[in-house]
C-alpha positions in Angstrom: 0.0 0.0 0.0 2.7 2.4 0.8 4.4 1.7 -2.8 1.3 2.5 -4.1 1.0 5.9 -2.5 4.4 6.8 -2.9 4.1 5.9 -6.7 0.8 8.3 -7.0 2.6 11.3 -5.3 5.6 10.7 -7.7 3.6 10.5 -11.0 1.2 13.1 -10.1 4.7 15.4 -9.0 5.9 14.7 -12.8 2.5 15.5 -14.1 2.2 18.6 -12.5 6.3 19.7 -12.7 6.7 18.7 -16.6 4.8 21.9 -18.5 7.2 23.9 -16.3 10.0 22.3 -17.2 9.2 22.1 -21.2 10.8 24.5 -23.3 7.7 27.0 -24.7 7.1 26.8 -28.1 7.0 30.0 -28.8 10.7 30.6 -27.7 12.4 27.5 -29.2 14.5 28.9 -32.1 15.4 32.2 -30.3 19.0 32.2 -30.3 21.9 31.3 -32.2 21.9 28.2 -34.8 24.9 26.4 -37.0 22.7 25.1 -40.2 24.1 23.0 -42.7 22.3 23.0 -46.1 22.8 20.5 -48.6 23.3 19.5 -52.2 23.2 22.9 -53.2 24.8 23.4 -56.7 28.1 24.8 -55.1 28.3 21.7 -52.3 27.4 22.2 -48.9 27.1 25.5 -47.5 27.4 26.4 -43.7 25.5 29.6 -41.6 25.1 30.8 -38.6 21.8 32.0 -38.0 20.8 34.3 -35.1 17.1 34.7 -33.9 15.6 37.1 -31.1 12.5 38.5 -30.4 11.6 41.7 -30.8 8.2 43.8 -30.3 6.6 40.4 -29.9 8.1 39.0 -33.5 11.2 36.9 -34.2 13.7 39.0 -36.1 17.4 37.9 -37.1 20.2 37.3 -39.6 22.7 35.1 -40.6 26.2 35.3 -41.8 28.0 32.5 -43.3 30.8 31.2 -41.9 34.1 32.9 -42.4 32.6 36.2 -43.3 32.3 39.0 -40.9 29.3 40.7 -43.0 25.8 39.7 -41.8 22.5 39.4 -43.9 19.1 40.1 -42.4 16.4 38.3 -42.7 12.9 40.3 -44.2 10.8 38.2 -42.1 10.0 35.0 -40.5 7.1 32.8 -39.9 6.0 31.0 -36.6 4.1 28.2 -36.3 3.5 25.7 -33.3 7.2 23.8 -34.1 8.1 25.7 -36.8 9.4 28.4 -38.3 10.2 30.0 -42.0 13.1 32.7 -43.0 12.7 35.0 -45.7 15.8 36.6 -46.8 17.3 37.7 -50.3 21.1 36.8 -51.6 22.1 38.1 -54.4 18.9 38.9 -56.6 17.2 35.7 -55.3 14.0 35.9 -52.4 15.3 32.5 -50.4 13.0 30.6 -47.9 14.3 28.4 -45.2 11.4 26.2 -43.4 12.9 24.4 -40.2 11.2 22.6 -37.9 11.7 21.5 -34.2 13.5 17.3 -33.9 14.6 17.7 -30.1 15.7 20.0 -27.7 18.8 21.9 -29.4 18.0 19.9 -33.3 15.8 21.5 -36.3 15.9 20.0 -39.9 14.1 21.7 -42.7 14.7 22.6 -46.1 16.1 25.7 -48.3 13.4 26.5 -51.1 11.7 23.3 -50.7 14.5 21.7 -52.5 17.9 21.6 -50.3 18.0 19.5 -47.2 18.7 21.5 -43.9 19.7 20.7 -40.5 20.2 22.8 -37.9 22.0 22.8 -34.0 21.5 24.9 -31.4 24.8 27.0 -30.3 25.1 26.9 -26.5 28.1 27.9 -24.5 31.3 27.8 -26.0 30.7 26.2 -29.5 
């Protein structure tokens, strides 16, 4: 009998204690992000993105790696576990649709036709 109390208080402790503990939604891809698109025609192509919120709407940029110069993005879209980028390079309007695998992992694609994954940057990466 005690088990079977003890065992009550602990799941109903989890039950109660896990929305607090889960990362919102809303606030999943603010920060910074190394994404790594694929089989573009030039090979694979690194960036790190960067994502904040600001006036109550994500707002960011990216810069590939190696260069110092940083592009901003014209706007992005939030969904539940998703998001999209708008951005232009060169003379070319470029989406980038991720959405949420895990905790610090998003995977996605660039203009519905390059693979992307992404990973969180925390600490010292």
């Amino acid at each position: 009998m005690k088990s079977k109390v003890i065992t009550s208080v602990c799941v109903l402790f989890m039950l109660i204690s896990s929305p607090v503990f889960a990362q919102d939604s809303s606030s999943f891809f603010i920060g910074k992000w190394k994404l790594q698109i694929e089989g573009t025609p030039g090979g694979g192509n690194e960036m790190t993105i960067n994502i904040a919120r600001e006036d109550g709407k994500l707002k960011g940029y990216f810069t590939n790696d190696g260069q110092e110069n940083r592009v901003e993005f014209s706007s992005i879209e939030e969904k539940k576990s998703s998001i999209t980028i708008y951005f232009t390079a060169g003379d070319y309007d470029v989406s980038i649709d991720l959405n949420r695998v895990d905790a610090d992992h998003a995977k996605g694609s660039m203009l519905g036709m390059f693979d992307v994954t992404g990973e969180r940057i925390t600490g010292n990466k």
